[in-house]
N, CA, C and O atoms as a GROMACS GRO file, in nm:
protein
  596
    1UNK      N    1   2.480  -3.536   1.762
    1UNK     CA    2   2.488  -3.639   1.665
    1UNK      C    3   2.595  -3.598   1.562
    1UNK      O    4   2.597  -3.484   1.518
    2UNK      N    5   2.697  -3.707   1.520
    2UNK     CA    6   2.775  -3.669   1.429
    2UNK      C    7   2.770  -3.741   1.308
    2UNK      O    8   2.800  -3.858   1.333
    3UNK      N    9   2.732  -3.717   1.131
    3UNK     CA   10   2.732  -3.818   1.044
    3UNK      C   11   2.836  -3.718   0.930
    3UNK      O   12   2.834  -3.608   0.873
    4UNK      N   13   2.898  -3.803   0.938
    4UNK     CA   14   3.010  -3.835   0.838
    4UNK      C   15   3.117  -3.705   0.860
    4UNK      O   16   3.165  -3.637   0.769
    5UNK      N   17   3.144  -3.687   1.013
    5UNK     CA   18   3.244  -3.544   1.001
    5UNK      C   19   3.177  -3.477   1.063
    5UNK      O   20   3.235  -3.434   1.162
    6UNK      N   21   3.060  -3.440   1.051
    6UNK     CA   22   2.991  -3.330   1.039
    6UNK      C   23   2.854  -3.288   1.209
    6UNK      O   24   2.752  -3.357   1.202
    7UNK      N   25   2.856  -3.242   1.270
    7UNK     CA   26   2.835  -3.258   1.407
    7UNK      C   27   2.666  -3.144   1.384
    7UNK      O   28   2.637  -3.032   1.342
    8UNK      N   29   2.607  -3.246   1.434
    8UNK     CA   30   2.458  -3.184   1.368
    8UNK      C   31   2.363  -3.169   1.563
    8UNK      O   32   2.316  -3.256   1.636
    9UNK      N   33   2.373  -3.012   1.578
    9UNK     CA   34   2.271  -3.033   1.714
    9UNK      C   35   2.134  -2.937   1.716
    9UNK      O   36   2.137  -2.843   1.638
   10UNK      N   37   2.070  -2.946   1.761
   10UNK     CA   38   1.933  -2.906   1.748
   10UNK      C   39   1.913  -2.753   1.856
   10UNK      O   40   1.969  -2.788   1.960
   11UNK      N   41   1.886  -2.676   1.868
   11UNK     CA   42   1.864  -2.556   1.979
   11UNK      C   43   1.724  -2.503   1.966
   11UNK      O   44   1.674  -2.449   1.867
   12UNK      N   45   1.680  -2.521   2.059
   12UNK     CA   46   1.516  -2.489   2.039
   12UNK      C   47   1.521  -2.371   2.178
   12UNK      O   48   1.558  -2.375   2.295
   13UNK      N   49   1.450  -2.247   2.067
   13UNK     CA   50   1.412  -2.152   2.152
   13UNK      C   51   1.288  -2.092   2.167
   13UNK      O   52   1.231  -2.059   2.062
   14UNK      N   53   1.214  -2.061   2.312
   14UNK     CA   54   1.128  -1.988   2.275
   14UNK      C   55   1.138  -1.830   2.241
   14UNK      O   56   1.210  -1.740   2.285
   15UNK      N   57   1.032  -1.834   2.141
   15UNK     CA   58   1.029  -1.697   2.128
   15UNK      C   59   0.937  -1.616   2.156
   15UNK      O   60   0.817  -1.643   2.168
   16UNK      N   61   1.007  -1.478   2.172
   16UNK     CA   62   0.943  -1.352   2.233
   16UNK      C   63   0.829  -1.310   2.211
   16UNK      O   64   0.775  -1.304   2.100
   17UNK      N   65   0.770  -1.271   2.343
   17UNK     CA   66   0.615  -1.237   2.314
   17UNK      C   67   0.671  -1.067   2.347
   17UNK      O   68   0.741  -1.024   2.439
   18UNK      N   69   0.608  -0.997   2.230
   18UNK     CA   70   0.594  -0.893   2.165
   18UNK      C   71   0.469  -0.790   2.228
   18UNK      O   72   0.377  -0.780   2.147
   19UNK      N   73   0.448  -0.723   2.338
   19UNK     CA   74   0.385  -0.635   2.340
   19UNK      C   75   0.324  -0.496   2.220
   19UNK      O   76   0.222  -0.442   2.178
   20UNK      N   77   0.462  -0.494   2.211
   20UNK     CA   78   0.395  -0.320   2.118
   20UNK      C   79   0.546  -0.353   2.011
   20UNK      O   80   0.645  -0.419   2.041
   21UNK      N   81   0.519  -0.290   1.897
   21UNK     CA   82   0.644  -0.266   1.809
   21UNK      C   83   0.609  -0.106   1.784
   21UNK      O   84   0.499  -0.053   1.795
   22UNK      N   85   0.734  -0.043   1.746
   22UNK     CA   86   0.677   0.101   1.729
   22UNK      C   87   0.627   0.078   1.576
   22UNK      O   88   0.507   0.101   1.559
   23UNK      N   89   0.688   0.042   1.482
   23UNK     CA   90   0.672   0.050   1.374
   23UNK      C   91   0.496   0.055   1.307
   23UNK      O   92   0.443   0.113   1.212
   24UNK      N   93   0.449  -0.036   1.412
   24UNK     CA   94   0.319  -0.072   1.440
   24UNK      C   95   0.268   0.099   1.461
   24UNK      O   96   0.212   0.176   1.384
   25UNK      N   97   0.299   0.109   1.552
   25UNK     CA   98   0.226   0.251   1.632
   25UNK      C   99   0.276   0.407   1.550
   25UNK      O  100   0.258   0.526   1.578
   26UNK      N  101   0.345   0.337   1.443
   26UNK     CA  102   0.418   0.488   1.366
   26UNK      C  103   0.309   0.601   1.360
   26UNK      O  104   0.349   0.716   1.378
   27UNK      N  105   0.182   0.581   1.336
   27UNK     CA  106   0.071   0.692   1.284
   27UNK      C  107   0.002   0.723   1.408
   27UNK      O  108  -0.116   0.756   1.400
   28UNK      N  109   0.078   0.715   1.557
   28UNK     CA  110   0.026   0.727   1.690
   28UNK      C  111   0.160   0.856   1.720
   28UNK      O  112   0.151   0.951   1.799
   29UNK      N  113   0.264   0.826   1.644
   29UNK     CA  114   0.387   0.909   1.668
   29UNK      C  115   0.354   1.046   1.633
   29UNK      O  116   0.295   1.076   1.529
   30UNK      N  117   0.404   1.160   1.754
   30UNK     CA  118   0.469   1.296   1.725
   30UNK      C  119   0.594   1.296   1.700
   30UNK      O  120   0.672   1.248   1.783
   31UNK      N  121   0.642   1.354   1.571
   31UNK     CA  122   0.729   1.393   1.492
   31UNK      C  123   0.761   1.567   1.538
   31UNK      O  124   0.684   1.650   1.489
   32UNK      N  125   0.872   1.615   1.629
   32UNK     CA  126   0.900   1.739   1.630
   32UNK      C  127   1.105   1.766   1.558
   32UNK      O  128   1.209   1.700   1.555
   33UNK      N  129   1.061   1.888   1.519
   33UNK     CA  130   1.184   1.925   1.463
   33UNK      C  131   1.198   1.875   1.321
   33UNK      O  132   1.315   1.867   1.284
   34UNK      N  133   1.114   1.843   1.241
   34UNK     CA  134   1.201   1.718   1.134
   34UNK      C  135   1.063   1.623   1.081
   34UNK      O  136   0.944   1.633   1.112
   35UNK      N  137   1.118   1.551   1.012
   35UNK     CA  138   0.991   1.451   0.924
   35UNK      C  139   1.090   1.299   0.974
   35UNK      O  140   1.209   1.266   0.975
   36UNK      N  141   1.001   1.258   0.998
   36UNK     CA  142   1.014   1.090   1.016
   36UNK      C  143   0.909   1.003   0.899
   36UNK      O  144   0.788   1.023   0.881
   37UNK      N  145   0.984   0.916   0.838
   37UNK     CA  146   0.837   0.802   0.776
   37UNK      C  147   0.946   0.674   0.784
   37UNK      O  148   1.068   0.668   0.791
   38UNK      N  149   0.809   0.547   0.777
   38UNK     CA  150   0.821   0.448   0.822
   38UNK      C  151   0.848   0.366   0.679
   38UNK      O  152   0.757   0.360   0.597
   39UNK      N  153   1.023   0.279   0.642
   39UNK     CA  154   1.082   0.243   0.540
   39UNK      C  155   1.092   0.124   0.537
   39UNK      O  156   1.071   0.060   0.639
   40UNK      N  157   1.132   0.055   0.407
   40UNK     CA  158   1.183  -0.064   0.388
   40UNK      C  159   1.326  -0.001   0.379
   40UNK      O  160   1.347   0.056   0.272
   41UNK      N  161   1.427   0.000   0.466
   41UNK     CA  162   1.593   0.052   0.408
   41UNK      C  163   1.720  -0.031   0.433
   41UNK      O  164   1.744  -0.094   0.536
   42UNK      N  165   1.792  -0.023   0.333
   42UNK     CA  166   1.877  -0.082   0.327
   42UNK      C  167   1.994  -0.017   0.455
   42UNK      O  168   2.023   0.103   0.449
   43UNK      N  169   2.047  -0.091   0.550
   43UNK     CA  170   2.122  -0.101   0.676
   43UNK      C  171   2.125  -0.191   0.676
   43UNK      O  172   2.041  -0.281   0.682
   44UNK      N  173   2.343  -0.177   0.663
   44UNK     CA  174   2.475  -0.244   0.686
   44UNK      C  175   2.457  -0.359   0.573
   44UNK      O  176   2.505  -0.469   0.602
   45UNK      N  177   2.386  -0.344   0.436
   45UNK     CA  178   2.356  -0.436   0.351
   45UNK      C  179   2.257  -0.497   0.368
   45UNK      O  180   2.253  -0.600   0.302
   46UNK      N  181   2.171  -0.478   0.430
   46UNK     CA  182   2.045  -0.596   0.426
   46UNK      C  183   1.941  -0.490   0.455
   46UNK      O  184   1.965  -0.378   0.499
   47UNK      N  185   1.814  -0.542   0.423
   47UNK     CA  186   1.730  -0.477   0.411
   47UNK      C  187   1.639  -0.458   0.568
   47UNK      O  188   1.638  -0.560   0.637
   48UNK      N  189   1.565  -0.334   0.622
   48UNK     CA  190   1.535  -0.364   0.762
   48UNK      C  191   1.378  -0.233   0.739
   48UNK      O  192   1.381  -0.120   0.689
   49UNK      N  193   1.258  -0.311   0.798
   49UNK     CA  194   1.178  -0.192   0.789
   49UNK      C  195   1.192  -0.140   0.928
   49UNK      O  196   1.206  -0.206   1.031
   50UNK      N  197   1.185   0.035   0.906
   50UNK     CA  198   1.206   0.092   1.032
   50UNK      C  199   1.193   0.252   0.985
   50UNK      O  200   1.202   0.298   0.871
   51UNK      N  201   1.168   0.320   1.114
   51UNK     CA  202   1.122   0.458   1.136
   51UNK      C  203   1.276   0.553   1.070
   51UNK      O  204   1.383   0.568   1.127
   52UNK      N  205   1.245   0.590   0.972
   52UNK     CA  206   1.364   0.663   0.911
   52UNK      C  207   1.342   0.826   0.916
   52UNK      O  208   1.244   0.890   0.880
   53UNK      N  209   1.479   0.875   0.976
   53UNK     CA  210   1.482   1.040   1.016
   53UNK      C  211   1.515   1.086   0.984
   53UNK      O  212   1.617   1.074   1.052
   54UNK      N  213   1.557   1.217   0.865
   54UNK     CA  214   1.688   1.291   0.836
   54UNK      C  215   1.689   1.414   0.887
   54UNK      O  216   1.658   1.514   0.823
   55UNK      N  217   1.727   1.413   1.012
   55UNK     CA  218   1.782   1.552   1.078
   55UNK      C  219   1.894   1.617   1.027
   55UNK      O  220   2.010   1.589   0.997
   56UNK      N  221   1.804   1.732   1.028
   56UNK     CA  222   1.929   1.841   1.004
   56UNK      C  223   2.053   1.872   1.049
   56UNK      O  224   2.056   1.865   1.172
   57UNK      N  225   2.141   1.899   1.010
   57UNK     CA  226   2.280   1.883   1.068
   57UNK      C  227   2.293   1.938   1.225
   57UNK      O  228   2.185   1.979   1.269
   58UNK      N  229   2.366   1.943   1.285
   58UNK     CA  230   2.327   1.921   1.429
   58UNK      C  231   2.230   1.985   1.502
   58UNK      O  232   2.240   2.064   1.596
   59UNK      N  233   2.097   1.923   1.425
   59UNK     CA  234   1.992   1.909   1.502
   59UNK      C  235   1.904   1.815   1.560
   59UNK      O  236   1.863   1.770   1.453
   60UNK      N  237   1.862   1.772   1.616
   60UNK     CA  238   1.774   1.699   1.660
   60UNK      C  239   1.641   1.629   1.637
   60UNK      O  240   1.578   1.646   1.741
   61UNK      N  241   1.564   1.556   1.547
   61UNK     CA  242   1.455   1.501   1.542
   61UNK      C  243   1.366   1.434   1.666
   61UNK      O  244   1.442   1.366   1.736
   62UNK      N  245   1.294   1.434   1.692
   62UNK     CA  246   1.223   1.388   1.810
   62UNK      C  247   1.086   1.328   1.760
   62UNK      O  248   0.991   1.387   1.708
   63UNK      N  249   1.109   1.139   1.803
   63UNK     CA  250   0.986   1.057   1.741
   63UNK      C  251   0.941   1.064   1.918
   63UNK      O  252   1.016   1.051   2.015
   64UNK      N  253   0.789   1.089   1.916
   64UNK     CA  254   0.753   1.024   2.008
   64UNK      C  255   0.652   0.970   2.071
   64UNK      O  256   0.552   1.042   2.065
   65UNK      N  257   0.640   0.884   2.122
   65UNK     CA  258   0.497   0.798   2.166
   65UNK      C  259   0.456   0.790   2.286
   65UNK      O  260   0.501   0.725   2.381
   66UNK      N  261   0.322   0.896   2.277
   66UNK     CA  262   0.290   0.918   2.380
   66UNK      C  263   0.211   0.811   2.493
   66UNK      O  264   0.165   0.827   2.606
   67UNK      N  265   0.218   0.706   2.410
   67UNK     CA  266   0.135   0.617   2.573
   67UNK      C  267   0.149   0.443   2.461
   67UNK      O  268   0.063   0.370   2.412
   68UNK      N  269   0.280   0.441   2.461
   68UNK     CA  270   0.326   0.293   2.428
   68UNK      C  271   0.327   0.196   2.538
   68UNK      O  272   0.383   0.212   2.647
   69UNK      N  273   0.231   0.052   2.482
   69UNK     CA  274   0.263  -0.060   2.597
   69UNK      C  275   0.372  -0.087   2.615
   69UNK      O  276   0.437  -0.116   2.514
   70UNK      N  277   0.438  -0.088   2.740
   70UNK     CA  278   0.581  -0.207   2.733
   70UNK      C  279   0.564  -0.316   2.809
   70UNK      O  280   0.487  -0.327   2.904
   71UNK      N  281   0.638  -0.401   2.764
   71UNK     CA  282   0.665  -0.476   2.912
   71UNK      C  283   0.772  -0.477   3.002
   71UNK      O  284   0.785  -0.381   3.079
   72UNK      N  285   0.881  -0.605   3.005
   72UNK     CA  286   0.960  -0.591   3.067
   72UNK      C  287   1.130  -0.563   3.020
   72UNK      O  288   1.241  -0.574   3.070
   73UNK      N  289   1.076  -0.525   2.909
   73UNK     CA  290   1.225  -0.517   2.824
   73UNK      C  291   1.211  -0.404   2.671
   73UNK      O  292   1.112  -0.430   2.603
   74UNK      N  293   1.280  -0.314   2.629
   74UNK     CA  294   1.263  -0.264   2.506
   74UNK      C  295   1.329  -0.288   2.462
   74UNK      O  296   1.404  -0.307   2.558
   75UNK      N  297   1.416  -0.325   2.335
   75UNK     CA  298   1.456  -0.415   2.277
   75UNK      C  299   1.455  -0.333   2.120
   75UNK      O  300   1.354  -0.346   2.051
   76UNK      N  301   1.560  -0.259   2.074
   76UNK     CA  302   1.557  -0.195   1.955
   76UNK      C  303   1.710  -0.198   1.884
   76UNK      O  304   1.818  -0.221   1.939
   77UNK      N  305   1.686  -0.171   1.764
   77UNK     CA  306   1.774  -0.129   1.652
   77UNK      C  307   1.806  -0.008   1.608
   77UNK      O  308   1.706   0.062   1.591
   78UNK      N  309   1.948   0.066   1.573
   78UNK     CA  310   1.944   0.171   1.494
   78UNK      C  311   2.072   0.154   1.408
   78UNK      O  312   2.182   0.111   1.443
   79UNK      N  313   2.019   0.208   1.263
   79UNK     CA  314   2.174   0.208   1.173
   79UNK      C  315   2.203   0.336   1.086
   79UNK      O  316   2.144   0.438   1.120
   80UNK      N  317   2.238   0.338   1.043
   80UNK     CA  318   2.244   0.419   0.902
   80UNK      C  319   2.215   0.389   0.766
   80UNK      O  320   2.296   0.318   0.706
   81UNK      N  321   2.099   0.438   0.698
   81UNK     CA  322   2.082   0.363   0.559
   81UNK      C  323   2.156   0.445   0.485
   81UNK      O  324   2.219   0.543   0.522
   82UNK      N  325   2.138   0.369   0.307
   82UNK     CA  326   2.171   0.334   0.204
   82UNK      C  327   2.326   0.376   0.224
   82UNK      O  328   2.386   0.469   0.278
   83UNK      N  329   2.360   0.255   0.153
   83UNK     CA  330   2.507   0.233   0.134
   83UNK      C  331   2.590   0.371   0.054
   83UNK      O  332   2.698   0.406   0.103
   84UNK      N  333   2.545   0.433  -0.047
   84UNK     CA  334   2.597   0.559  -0.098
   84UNK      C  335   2.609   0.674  -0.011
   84UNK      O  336   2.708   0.747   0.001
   85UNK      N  337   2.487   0.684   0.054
   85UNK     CA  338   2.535   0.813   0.218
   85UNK      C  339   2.604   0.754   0.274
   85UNK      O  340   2.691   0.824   0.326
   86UNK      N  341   2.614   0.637   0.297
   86UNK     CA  342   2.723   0.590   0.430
   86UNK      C  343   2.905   0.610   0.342
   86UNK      O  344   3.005   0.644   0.406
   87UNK      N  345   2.904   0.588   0.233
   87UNK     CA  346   2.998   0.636   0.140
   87UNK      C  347   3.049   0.772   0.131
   87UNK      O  348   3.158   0.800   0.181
   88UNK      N  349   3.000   0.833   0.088
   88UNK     CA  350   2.962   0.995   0.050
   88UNK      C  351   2.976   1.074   0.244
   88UNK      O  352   3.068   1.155   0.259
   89UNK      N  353   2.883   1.042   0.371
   89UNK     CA  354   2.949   1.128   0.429
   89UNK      C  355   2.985   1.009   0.543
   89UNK      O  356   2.896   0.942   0.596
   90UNK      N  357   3.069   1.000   0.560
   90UNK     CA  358   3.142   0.928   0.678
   90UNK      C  359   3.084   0.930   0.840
   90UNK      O  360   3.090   0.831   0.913
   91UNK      N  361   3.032   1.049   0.876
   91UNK     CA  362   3.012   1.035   1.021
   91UNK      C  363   2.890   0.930   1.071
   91UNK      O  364   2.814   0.862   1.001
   92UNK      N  365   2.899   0.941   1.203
   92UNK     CA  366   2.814   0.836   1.259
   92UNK      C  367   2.686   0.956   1.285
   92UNK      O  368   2.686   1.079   1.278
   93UNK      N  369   2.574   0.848   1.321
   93UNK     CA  370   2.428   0.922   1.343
   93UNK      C  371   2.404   0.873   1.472
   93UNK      O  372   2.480   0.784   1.510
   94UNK      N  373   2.298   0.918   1.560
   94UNK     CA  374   2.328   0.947   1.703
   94UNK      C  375   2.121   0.924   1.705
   94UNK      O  376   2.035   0.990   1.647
   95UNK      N  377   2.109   0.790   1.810
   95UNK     CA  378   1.954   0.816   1.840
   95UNK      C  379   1.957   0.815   2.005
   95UNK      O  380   2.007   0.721   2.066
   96UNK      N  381   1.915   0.898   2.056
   96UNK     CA  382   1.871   0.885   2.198
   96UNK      C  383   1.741   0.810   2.243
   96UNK      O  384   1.630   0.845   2.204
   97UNK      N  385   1.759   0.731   2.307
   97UNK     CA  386   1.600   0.675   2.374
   97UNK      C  387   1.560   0.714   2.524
   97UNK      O  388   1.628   0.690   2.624
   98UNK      N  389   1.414   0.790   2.521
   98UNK     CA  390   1.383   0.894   2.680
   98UNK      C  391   1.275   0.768   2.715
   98UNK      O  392   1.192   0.712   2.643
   99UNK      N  393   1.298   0.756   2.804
   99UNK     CA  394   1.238   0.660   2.872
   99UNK      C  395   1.200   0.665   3.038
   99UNK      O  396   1.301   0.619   3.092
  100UNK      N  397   1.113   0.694   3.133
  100UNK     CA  398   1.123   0.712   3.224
  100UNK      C  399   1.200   0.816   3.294
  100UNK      O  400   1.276   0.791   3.388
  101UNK      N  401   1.182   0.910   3.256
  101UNK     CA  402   1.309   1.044   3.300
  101UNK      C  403   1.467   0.986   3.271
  101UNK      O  404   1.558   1.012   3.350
  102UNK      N  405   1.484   0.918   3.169
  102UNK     CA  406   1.670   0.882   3.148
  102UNK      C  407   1.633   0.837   3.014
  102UNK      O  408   1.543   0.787   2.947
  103UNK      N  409   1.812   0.905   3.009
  103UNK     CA  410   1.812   0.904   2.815
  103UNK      C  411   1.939   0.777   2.815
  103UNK      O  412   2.029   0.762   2.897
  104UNK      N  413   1.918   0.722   2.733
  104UNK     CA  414   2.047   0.616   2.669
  104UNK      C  415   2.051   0.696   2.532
  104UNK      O  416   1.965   0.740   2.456
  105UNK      N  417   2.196   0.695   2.536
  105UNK     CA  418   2.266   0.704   2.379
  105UNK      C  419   2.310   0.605   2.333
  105UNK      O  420   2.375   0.534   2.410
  106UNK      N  421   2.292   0.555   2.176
  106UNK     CA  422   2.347   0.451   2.089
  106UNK      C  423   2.398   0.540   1.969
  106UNK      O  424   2.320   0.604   1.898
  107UNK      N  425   2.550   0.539   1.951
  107UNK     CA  426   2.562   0.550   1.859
  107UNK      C  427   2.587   0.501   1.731
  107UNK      O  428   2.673   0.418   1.757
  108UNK      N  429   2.569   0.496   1.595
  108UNK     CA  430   2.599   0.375   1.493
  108UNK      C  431   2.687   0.437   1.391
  108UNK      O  432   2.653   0.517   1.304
  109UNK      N  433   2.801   0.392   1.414
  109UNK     CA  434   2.860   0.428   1.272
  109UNK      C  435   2.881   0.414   1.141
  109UNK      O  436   2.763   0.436   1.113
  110UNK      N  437   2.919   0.401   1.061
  110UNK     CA  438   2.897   0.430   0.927
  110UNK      C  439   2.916   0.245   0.873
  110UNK      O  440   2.850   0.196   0.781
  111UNK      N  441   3.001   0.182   0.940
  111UNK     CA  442   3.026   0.050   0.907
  111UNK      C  443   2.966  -0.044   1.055
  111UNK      O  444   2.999  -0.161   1.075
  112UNK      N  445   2.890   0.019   1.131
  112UNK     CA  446   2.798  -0.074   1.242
  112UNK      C  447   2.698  -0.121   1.180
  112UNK      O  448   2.651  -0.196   1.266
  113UNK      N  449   2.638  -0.129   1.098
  113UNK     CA  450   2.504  -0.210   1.050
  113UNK      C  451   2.395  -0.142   1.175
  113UNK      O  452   2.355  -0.038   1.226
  114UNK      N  453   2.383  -0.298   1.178
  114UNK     CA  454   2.202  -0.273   1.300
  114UNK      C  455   2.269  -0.309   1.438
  114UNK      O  456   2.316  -0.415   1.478
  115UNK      N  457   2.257  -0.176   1.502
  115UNK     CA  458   2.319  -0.163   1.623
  115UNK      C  459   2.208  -0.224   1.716
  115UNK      O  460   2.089  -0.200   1.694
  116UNK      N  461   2.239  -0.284   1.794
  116UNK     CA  462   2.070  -0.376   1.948
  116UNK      C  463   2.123  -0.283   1.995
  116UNK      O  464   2.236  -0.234   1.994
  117UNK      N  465   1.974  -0.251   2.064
  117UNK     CA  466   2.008  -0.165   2.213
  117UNK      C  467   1.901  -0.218   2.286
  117UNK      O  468   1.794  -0.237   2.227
  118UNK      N  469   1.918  -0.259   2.470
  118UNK     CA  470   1.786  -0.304   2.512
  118UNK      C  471   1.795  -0.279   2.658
  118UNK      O  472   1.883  -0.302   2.740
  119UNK      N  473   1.656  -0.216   2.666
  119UNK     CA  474   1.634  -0.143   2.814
  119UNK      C  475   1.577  -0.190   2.863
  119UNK      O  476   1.486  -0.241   2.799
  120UNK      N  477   1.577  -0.217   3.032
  120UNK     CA  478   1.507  -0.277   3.064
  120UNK      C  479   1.350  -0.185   3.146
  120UNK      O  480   1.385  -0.110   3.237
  121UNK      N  481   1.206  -0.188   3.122
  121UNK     CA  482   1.110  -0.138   3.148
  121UNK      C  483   1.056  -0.216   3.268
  121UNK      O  484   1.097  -0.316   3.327
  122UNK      N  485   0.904  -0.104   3.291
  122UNK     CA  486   0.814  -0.141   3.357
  122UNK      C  487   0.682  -0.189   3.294
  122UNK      O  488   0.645  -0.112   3.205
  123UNK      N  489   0.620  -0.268   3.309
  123UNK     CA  490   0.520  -0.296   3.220
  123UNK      C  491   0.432  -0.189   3.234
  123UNK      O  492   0.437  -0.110   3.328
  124UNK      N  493   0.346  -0.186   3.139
  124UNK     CA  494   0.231  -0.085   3.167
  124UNK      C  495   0.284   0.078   3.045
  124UNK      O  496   0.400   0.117   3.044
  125UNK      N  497   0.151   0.162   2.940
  125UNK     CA  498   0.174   0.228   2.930
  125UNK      C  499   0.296   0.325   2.954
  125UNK      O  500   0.343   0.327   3.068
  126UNK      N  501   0.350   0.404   2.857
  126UNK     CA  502   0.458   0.483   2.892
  126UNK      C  503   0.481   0.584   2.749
  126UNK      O  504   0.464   0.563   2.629
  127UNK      N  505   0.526   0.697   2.825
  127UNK     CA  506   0.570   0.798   2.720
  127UNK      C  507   0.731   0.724   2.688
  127UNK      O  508   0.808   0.669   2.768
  128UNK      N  509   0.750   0.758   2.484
  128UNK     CA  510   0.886   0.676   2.502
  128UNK      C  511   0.939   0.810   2.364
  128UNK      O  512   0.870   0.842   2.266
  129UNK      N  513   1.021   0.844   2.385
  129UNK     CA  514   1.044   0.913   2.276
  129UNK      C  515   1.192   0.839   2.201
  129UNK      O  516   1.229   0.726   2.236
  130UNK      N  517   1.261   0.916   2.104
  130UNK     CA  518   1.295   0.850   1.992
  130UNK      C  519   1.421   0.960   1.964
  130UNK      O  520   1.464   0.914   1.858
  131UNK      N  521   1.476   1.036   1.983
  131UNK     CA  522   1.563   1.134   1.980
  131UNK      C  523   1.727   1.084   1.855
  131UNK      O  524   1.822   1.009   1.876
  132UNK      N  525   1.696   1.151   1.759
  132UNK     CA  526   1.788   1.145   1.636
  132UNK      C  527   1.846   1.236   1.588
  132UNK      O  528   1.792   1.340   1.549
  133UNK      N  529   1.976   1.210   1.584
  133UNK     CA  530   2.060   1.352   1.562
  133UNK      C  531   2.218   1.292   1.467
  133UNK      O  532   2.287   1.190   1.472
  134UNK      N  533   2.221   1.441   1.372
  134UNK     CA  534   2.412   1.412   1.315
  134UNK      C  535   2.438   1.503   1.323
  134UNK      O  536   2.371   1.600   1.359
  135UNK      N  537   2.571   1.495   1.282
  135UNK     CA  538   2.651   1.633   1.275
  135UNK      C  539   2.644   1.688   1.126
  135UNK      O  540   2.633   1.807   1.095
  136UNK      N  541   2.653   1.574   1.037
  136UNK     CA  542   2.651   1.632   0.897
  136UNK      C  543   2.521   1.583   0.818
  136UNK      O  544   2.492   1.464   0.821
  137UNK      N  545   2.431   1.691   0.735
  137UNK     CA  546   2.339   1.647   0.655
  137UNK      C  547   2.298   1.563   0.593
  137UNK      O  548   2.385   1.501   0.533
  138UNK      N  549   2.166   1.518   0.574
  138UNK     CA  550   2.204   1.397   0.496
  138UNK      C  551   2.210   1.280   0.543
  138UNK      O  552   2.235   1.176   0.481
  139UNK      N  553   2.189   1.292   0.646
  139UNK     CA  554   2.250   1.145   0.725
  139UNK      C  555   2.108   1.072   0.738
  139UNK      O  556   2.018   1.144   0.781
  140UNK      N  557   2.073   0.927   0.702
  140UNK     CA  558   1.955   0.892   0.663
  140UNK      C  559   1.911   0.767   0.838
  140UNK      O  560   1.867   0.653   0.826
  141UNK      N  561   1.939   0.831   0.969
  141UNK     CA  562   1.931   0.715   1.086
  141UNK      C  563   1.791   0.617   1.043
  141UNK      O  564   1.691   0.634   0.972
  142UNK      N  565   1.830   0.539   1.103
  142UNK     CA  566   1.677   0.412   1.091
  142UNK      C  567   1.671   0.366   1.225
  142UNK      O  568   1.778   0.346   1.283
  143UNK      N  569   1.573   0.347   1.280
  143UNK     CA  570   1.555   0.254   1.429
  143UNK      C  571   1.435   0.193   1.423
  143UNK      O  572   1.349   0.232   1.344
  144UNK      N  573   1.415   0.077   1.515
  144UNK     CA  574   1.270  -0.009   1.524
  144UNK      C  575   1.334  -0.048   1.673
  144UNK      O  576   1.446  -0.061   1.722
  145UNK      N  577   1.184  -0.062   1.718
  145UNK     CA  578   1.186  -0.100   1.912
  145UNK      C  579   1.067  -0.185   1.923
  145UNK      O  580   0.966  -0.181   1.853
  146UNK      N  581   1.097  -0.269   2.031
  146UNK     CA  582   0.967  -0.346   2.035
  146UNK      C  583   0.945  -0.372   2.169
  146UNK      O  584   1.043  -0.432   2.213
  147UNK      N  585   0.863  -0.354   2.251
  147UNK     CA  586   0.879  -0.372   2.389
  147UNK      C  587   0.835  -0.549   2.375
  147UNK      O  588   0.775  -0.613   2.289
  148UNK      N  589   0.893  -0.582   2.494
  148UNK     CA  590   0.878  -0.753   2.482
  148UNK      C  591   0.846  -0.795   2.662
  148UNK      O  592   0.890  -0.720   2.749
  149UNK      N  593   0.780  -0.902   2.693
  149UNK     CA  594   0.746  -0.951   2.820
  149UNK      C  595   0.872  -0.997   2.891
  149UNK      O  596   0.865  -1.044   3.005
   0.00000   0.00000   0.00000
């Protein structure tokens, strides 16, 4: 439909049915190497709640959930918060996702915002871990996953 110039159309979608969110399951999570807690943080300017890590300089944090529902898709985010660290140290932050004996890397850099990343699963229980790492201190990663049907 067009009124006065202006071209007006409608898109109707369904939306996703949501098995598990981790954010949900945060107090089900093992935390090795490092402290994880669950934020309201600011990434790429806007605000995003999600599992926030600050690993030690090139070391490794490890979130992980030992018997998360999925379904047929995982379906997550990772960025870098607050705008002054992303200022102050330049490098990118690094989350691995272990999933079924295979790791995917996403990396997000300092001006990527909220990076998607989405795997495709098996339904049913699963160990899923969460693997977060920089090179330089300080570095504040954020991620949220949600397995979906």
């Amino acid at each position: 439909m067009e009124i006065d110039g202006v071209t007006v159309r409608r898109f109707e979608q369904t939306p996703v049915a949501i098995v598990a969110d981790v954010r949900d399951h945060f107090a089900e999570a093992r935390v090795q190497g490092g402290h994880a807690t669950l934020e309201l943080a600011e990434v790429g300017f806007a605000p995003h709640r999600c599992i926030q890590v600050v690993p030690p300089a090139g070391r490794a944090v490890r979130v992980e959930f030992p018997s998360l529902s999925l379904g047929k898709e995982l379906v997550g985010y990772v960025g870098i918060a607050d705008v002054f660290t992303r200022r102050d140290v330049r490098s990118p932050g690094r989350l691995e996702v272990e999933l079924a004996g295979r790791r995917t890397v996403i990396d997000a850099g300092i001006d990527d915002g909220w990076v998607r990343f989405a795997l495709p699963t098996v339904p049913g229980p699963a160990k899923v871990a969460f693997i977060a790492s920089a090179r330089d201190p300080g570095r504040l990663v954020c991620f949220a996953a949600e397995a979906r049907l």
